[in-house]
C-alpha angles and dihedrals in degrees: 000000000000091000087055099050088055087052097048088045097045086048088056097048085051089050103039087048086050100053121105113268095245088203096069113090110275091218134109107278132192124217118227115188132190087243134011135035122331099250104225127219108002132156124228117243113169130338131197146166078270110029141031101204118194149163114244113171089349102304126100117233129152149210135217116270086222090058092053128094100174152337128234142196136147095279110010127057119194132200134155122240128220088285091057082243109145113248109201120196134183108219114237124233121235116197110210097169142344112305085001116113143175138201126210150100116283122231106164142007121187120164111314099346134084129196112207140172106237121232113254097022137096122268095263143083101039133221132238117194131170101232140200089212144308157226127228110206099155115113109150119233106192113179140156106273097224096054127066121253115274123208096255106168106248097182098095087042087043089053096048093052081052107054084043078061104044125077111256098257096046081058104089095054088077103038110120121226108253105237112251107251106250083245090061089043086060100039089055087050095049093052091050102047091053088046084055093040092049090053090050099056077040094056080043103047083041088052090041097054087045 
């Protein structure tokens, strides 16, 4: 019985390391990689600091991390930093005219301009476009790739990408208002009460006198 228990629970291990990583995007990728053919219409499987596991026609098969120079979907792009950590980015969407759009991550805006990194395409050059308005959709998610995402709270570094992108005196607009200490919030009760208590003696001592 005991014999059978280690079986059941190292058949479970296999199975569980082989299941597909649900954190990483559902959509159609392709793979780019530093040498070699782009590999179309692949699903992503499983990635870490070693393999980038997918499905391709219905069979998994993988490719080195270190081969790889960069991911692609319609929305996500995908690369690895030094550290071999993922870096996942949604791509932004620049509107230059009515039923026109463009996606890419965006780098600068300045006036009427925009500088942007295609999709598809490497991280330089880059690219300057005049635009009716835009989306930004990049907030970068960087993790150990050998490790799920957390639920780290993006909004404080979200709001910083945006105000470097944002001319100085748009910046304002976005700033959160810093929250009030609980001390400062006391302080601000204990001044009005004895307002309120001072107008009061005041109202008494003016009846008094009447």
């Amino acid at each position: 019985m005991k014999y059978l228990i280690i079986l059941v629970y190292l058949f479970l291990q296999g199975t569980a390391s082989k299941a597909q990583d649900t954190t990483l995007p559902q959509e159609s990728f392709k793979i780019y990689p530093h040498a070699g053919k782009i590999i179309n219409k692949v699903s992503l499987w499983k990635i870490d600091s070693n393999i980038v596991e997918y499905v391709k026609d219905g069979n998994l098969a993988d490719i080195n991390t270190a081969d790889v120079l960069r991911l692609e979907s319609l929305n996500f792009r995908i690369e690895f930093n030094e550290h071999q950590k993922m870096v996942t980015r949604m791509y932004d969407l620049i509107i230059i005219g009515e039923e026109d759009t463009i996606r890419g991550i965006i780098k600068k805006i300045y006036g009427n301009a925009i500088t942007y990194i295609p999709a598809g395409k490497n991280n330089l050059p880059l690219k300057t476009s005049s635009y009716l308005s835009y989306q930004v959709r990049n907030a970068v998610i960087e993790k150990e790739t050998s490790e799920p995402n957390d639920s780290k709270d993006l909004t404080k570094d979200f709001e910083i990408f945006v105000n470097d992108l944002l001319p100085p005196e748009a910046e304002k607009k976005i700033k959160l208002k810093p929250e009030k200490s609980k001390s400062q919030k006391t302080l601000e009760a204990c001044c009005l009460s004895s307002v309120i208590f001072a107008g009061i003696l005041g109202l008494l001592g003016l009846m008094s006198g009447l």
